[in-house]
C-alpha positions as CSV (number, residue, x, y, z in Angstrom):
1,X,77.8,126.2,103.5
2,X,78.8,122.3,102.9
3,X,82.1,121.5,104.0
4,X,82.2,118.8,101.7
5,X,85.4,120.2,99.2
6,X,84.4,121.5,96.1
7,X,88.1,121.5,94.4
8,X,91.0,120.0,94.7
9,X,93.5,120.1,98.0
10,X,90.9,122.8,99.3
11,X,91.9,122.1,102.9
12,X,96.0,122.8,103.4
13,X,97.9,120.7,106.0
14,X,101.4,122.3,107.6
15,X,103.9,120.9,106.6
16,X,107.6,121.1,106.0
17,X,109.7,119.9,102.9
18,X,113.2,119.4,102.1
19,X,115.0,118.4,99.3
20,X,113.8,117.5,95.9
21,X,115.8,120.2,94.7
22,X,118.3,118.1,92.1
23,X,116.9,115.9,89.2
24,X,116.4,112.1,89.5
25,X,119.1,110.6,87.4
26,X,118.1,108.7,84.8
27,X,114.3,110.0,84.4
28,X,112.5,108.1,81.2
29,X,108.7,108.1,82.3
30,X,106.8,110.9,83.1
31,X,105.5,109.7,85.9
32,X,106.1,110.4,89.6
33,X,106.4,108.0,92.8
34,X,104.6,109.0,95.9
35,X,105.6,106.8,98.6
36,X,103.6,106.2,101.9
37,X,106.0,105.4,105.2
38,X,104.5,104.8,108.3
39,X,107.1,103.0,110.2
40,X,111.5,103.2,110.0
41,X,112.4,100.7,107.7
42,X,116.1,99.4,107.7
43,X,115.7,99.3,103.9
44,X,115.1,103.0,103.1
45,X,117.9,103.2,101.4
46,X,117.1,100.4,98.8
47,X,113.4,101.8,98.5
48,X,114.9,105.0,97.1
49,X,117.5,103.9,95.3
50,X,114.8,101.1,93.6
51,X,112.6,103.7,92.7
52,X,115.2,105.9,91.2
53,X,116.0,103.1,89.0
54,X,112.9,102.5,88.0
55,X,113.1,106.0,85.9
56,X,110.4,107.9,87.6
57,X,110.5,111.8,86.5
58,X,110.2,112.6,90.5
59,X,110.1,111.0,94.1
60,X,107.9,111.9,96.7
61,X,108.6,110.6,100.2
62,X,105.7,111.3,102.5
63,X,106.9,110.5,106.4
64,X,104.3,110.3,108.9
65,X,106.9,109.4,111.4
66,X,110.1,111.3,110.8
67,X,111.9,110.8,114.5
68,X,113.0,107.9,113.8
69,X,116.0,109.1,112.3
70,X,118.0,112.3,111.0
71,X,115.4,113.6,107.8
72,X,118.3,116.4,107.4
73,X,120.9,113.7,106.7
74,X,118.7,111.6,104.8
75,X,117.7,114.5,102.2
76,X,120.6,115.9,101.9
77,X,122.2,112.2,100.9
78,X,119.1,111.9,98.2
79,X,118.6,115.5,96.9
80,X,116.5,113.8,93.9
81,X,113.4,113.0,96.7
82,X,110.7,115.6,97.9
83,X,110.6,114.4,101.8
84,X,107.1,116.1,102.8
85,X,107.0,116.2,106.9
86,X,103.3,117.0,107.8
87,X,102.8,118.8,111.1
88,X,99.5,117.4,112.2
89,X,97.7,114.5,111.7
90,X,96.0,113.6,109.4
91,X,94.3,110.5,106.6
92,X,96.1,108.5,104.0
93,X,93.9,110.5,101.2
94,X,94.8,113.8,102.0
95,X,98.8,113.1,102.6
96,X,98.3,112.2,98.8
97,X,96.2,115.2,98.1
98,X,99.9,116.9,99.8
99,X,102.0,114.9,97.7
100,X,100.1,115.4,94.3
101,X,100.5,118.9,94.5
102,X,103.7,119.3,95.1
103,X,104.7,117.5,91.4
104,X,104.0,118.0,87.8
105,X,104.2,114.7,86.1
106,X,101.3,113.5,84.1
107,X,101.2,110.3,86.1
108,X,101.8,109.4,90.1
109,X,102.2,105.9,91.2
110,X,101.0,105.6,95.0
111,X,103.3,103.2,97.1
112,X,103.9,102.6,100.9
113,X,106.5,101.2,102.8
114,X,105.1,98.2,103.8
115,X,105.8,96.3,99.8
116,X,108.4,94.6,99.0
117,X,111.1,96.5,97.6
118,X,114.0,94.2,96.9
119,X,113.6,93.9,93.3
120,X,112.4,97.0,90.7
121,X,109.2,98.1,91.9
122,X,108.1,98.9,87.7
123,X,110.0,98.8,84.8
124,X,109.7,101.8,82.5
125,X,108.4,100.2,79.7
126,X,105.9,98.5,81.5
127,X,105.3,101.9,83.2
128,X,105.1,103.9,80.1
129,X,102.5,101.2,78.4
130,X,100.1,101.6,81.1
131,X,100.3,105.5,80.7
132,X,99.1,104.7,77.4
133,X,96.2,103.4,78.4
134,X,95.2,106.6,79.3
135,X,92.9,105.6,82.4
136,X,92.0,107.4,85.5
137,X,93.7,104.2,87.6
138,X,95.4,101.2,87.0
139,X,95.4,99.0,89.8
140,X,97.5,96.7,90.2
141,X,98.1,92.9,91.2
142,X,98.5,92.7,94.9
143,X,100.4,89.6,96.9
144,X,100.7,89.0,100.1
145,X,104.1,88.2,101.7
146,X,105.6,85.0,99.9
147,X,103.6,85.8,97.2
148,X,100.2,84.2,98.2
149,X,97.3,85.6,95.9
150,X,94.3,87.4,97.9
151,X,91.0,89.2,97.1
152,X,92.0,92.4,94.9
153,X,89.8,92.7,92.1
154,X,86.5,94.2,93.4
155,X,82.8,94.6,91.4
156,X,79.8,96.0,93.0
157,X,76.6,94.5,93.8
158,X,72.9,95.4,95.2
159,X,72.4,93.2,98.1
160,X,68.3,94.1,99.9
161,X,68.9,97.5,99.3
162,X,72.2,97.9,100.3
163,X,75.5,98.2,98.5
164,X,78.3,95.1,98.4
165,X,81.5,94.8,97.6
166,X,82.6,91.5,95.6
167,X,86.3,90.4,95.8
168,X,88.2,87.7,93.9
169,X,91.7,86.7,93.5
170,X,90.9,85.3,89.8
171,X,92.0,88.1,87.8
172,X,92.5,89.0,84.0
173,X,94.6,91.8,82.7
174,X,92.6,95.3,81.7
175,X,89.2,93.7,83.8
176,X,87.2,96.7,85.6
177,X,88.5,97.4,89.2
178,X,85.9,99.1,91.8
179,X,88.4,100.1,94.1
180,X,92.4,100.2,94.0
181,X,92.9,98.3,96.9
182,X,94.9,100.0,100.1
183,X,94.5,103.1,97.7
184,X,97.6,101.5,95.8
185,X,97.6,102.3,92.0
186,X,99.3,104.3,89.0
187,X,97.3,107.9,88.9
188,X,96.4,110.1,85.9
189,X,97.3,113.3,87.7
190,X,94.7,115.6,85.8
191,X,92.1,113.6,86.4
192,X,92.5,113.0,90.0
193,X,92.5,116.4,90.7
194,X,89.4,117.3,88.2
195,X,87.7,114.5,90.5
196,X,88.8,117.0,93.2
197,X,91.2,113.9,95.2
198,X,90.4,112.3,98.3
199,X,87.6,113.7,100.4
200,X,89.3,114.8,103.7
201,X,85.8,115.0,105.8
202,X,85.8,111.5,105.3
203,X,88.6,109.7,107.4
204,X,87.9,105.9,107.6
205,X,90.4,104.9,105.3
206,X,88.0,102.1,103.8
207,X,85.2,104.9,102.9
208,X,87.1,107.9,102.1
209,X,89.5,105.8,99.1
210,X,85.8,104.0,98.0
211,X,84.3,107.5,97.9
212,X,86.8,108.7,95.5
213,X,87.2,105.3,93.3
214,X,83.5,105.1,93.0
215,X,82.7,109.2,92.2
216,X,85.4,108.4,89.3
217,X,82.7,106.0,87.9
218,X,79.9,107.9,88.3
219,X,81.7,110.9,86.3
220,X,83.1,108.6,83.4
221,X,86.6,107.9,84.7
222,X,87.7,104.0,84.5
223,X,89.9,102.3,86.9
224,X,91.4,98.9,85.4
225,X,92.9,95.9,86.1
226,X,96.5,95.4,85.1
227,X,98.1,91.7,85.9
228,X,101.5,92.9,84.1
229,X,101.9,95.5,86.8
230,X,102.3,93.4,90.4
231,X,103.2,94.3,94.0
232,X,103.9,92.0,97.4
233,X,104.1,93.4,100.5
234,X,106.1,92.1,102.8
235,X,104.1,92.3,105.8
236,X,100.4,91.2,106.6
237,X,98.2,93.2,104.3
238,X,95.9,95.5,105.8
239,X,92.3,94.9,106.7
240,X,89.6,96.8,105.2
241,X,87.5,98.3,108.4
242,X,83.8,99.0,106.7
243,X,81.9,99.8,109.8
244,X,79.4,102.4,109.5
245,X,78.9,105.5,111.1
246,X,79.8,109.3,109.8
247,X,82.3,108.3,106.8
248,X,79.7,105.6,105.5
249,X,76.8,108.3,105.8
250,X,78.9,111.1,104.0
251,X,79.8,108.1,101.3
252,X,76.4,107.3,100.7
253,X,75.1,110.8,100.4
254,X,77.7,111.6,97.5
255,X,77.6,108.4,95.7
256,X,74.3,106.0,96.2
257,X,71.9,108.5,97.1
258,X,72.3,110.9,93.6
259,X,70.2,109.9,90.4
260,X,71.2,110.7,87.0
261,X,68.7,112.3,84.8
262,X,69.6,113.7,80.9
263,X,72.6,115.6,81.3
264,X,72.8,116.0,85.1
265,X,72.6,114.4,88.4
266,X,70.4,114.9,91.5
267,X,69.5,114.1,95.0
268,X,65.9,113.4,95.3
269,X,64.3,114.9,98.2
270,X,62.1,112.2,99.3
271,X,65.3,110.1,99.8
272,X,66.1,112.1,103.0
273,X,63.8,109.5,104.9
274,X,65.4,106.5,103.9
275,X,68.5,108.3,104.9
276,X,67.3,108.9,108.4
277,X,65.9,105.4,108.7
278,X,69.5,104.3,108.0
279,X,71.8,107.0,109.3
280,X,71.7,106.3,112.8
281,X,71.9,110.4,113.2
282,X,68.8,112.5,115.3
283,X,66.6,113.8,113.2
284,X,68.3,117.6,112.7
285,X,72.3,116.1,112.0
286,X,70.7,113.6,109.1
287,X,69.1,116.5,107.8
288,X,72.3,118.3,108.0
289,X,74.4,116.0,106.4
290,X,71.9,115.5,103.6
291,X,72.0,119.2,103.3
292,X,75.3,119.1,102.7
293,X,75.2,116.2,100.4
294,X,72.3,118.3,98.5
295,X,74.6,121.2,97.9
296,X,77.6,119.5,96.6
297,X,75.9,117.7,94.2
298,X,74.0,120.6,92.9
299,X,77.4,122.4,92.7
300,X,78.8,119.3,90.7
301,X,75.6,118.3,89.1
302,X,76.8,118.7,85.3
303,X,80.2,116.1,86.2
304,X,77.8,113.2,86.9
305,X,77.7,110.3,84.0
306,X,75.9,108.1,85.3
307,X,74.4,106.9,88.9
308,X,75.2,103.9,91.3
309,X,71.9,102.2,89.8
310,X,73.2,102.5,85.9
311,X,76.3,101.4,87.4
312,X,75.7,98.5,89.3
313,X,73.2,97.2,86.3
314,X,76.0,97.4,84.0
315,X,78.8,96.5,85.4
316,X,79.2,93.4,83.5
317,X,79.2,95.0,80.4
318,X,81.9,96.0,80.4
């Protein structure tokens, strides 16, 4: 049986939760803020404070490293906010696979502590007319700190074979976005979780957020562009680690590999032996892991829109 998940937040993570029991004040979107910490920040207190102005219907506070201070006081002090502890470790994707399930908002904006949170991270309005779009995800504008404009807005490409990434900083407003970069970005909730979230048996950050952005092409979704909606961080930005090895071969399998035929997509059998030439696996694992590829796409077969080939072709159309 593939252990590839088949529905949403299929593998549970321990955890503990406190809080969240009293409504934000001043709720006007329907939209709820998920928020990433890694690290103590001395600013905690604005962050939640910031994103309880900004209206959001609930916050989420997700923290990875929660002996850095008293969580009891701190929840008790902001009984609006959902802290989730988790008791093992685990990837990026699947503490938002945690978070998403604990809300019911329509819409979930994914933050982390390392942006700049002195001023409003998103004004309702602005909020609620990018709900309107109705899109799977709208990335936004990233900065670095001071404001300095980097790579964000990413388009694919077929270079000998292989797939490519191409970044720019030159962006326009409602542009197609491959990726949301550092998995940063406003949510439709239902959609996420019909796309069945973040893969957890993929845990290189780089591949298991590009695994999910790019299966949300291949079965119709859209993730856009938005340069009314920006974000700084106020630290170096991370680095996006591509190297290849079981995440890149589990990506591949799900999303390059698979063709799209009338109403239905497929992994063609002959394609196993390019995958061996290229998966740096023995001959009995690649087989495995295209096994397992073969099943989850048969299991999913009738959610496929298009393939990576349509995809790539057309990409400028649209």
């Amino acid at each position: 049986m593939s252990t590839i998940p088949l529905i949403f937040n299929q593998h549970q993570i321990d955890m503990v939760s406190l809080g969240g029991k009293e409504a934000v004040p001043g709720c006007r979107v329907n939209a709820a803020a998920i928020l990433i910490n890694k690290s103590w920040s001395q600013n905690r207190s604005r962050m939640i404070e910031n994103l309880a102005r900004c209206g959001f219907r609930e916050i989420v506070s997700i923290e990875t490293d929660p002996e850095n201070y008293n969580m009891d006081d701190f929840s008790k002090r902001y009984a609006f906010v959902k802290f989730i502890i988790p008791l093992e470790q685990t990837s990026d994707g699947e503490l938002i696979n945690m978070a998403v399930g604990e809300i019911k908002s329509e819409y979930f904006l994914v933050l982390r502590d390392s942006l700049d949170f002195q001023n409003d991270v998103i004004s309702s309005t602005l909020c609620q007319n990018l709900i309107e779009m109705n899109r799977y995800c709208i990335a936004p504008r990233l900065l670095e700190r001071g404001g300095i404009a980097f790579p964000v807005l990413f388009s694919p490409s077929i270079h000998k074979g292989s797939l490519k990434l191409q970044s720019t900083a030159t962006v326009s407003d409602g542009l197609p976005d491959l990726i949301p970069f550092d998995y940063i970005g406003l949510y439709n909730r239902k959609k996420f979780i019909d796309l069945g979230g973040f893969d957890y048996t993929i845990v290189k950050p780089y591949w298991q957020n590009l695994d999910l952005a790019f299966r949300a092409w291949l079965w119709g979704e859209e993730i856009v562009f938005s340069t009314a909606f920006s974000l700084c961080y106020n630290e170096a930005f991370p680095s996006m680690d591509s190297t290849a090895g079981l995440s890149s071969n589990r990506f591949y399998l799900k999303n390059l590999v698979p063709r799209y035929n009338e109403d239905h997509g497929f992994i063609p059998r002959l394609s196993f032996f390019v995958f061996l030439k290229s998966s740096s696996c023995g001959f009995f694992e690649a087989k495995a892991q295209f096994k397992e590829a073969q099943e989850w796409v048969e299991n999913n077969k009738y959610c496929f829109r298009r393939d990576a080939v349509n995809l790539v072709e057309n990409w400028s159309n649209r």
